[in-house]
Z-matrix of the N, CA and C atoms (Angstrom, degrees):
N
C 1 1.457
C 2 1.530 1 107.97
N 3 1.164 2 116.34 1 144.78
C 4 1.410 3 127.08 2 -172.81
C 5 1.321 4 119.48 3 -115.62
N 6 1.274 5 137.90 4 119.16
C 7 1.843 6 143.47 5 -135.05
C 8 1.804 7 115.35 6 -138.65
N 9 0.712 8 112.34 7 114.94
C 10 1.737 9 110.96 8 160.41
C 11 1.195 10 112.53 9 -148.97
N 12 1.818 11 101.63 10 132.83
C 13 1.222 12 126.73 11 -154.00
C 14 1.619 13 89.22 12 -98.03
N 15 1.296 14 107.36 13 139.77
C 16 2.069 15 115.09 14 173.55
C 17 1.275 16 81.82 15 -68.65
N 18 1.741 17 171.84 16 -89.04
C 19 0.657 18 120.19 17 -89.57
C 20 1.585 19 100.01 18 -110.14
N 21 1.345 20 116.59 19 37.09
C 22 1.337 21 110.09 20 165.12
C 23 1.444 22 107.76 21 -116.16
N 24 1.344 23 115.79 22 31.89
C 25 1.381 24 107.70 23 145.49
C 26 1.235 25 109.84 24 -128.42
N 27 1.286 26 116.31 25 43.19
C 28 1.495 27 125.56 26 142.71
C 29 1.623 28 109.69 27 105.90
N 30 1.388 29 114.57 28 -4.29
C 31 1.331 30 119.08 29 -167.41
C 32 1.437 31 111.95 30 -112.21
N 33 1.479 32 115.88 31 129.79
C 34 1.617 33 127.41 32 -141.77
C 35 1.877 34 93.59 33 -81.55
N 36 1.573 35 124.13 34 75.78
C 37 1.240 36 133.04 35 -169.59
C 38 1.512 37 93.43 36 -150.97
N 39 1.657 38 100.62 37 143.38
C 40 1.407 39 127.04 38 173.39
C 41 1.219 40 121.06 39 -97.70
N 42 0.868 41 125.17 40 8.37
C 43 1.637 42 138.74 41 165.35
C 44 1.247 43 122.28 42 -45.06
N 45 1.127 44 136.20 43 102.65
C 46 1.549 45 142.34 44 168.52
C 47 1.563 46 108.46 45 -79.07
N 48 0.952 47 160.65 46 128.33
C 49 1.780 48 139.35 47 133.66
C 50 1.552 49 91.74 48 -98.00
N 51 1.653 50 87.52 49 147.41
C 52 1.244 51 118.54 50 171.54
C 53 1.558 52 129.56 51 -114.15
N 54 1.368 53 140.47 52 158.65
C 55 1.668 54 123.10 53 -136.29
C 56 2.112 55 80.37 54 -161.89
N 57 0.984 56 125.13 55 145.28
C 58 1.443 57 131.73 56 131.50
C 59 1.451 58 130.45 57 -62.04
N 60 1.845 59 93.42 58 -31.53
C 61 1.608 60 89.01 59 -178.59
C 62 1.721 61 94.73 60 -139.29
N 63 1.425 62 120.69 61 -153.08
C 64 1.308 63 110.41 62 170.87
C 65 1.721 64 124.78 63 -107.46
N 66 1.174 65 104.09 64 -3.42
C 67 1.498 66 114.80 65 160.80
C 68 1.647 67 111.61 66 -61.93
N 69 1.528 68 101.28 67 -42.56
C 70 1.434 69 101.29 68 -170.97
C 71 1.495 70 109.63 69 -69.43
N 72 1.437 71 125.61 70 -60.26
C 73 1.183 72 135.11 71 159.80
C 74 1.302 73 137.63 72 9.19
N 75 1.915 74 94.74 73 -82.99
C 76 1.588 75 103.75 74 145.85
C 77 1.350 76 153.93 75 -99.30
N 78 1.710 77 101.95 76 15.64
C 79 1.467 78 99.74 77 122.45
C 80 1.283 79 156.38 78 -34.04
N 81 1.572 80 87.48 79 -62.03
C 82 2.095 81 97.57 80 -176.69
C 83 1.766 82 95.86 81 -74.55
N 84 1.556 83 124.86 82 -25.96
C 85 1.525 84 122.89 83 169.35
C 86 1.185 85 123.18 84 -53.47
N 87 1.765 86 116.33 85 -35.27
C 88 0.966 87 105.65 86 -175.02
C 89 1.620 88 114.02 87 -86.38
N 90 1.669 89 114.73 88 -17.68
C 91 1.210 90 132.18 89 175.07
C 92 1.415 91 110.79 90 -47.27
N 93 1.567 92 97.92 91 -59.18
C 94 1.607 93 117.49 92 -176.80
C 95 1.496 94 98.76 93 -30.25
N 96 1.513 95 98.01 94 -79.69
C 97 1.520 96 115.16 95 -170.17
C 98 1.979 97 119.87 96 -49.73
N 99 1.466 98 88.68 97 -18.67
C 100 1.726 99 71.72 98 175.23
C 101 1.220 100 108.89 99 -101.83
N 102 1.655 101 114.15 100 -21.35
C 103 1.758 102 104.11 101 -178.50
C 104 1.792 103 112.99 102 -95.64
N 105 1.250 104 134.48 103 -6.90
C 106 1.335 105 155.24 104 158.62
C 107 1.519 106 120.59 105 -94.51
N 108 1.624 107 99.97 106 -7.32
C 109 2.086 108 73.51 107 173.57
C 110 1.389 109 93.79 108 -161.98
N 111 1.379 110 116.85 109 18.72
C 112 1.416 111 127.94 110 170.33
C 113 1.249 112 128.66 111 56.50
N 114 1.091 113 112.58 112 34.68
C 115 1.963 114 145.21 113 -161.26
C 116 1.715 115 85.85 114 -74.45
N 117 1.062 116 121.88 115 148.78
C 118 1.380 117 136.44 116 148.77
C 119 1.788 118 124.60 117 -65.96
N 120 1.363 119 121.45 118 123.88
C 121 1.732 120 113.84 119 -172.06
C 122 1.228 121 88.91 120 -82.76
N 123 0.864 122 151.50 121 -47.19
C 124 1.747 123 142.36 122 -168.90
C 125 0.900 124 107.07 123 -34.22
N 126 1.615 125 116.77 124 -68.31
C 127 1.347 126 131.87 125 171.17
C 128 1.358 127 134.71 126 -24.96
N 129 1.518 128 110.31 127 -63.28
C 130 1.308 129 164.38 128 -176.61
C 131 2.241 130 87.78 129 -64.73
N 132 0.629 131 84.03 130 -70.24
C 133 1.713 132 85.42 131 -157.43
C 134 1.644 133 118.26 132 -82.78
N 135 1.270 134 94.89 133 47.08
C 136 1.745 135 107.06 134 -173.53
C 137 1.343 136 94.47 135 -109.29
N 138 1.345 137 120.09 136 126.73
C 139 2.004 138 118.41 137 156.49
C 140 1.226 139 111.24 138 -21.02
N 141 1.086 140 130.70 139 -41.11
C 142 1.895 141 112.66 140 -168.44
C 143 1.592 142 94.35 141 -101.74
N 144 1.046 143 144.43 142 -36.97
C 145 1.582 144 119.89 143 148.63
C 146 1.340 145 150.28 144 -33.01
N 147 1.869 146 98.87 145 -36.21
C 148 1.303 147 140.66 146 -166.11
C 149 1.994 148 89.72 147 -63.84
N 150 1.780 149 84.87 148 -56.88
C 151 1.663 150 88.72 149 -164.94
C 152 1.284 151 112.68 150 -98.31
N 153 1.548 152 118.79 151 9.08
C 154 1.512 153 122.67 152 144.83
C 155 1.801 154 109.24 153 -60.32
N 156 1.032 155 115.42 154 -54.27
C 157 1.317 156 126.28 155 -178.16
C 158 1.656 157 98.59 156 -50.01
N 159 0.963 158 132.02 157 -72.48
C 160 1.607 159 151.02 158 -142.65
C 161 1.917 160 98.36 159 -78.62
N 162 1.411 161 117.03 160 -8.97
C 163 1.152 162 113.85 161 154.87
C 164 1.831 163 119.56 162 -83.18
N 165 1.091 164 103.47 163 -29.24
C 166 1.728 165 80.95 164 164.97
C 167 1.468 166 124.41 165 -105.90
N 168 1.615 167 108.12 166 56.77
C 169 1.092 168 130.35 167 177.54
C 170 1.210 169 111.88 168 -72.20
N 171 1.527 170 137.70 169 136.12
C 172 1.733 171 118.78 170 168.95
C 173 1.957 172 89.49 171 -133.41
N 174 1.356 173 82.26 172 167.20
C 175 1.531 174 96.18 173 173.53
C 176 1.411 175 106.34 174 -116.07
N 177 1.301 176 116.81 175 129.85
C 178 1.434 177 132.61 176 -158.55
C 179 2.014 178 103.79 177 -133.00
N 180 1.264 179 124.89 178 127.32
C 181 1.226 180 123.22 179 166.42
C 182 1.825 181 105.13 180 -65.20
């Protein structure tokens, strides 16, 4: 299972989403961020964001 926690991008939230793969991942991350912290998807869903995101990827059982 594949994990990133909101609060390692700096924002004081306990939020985990969880992914099978890493598309899925930062998806529901970027979800997080637009329906919990009112982030813009435009923004959010560009290739060089994509793989800003996909660095605080962890692999979690």
């Amino acid at each position: 299972m594949k994990v990133i926690y909101c609060r390692d991008f700096g924002l004081d939230c306990n939020a985990k989403m969880k992914g099978k793969n890493e598309d899925d991942v930062i998806d529901a991350t970027i979800n997080h961020g637009v329906g919990m912290h009112g982030q813009n998807p435009r923004e959010l869903n560009t290739p060089e964001k994509r793989a800003e995101i996909a660095k605080k990827i962890r692999e979690e059982e």
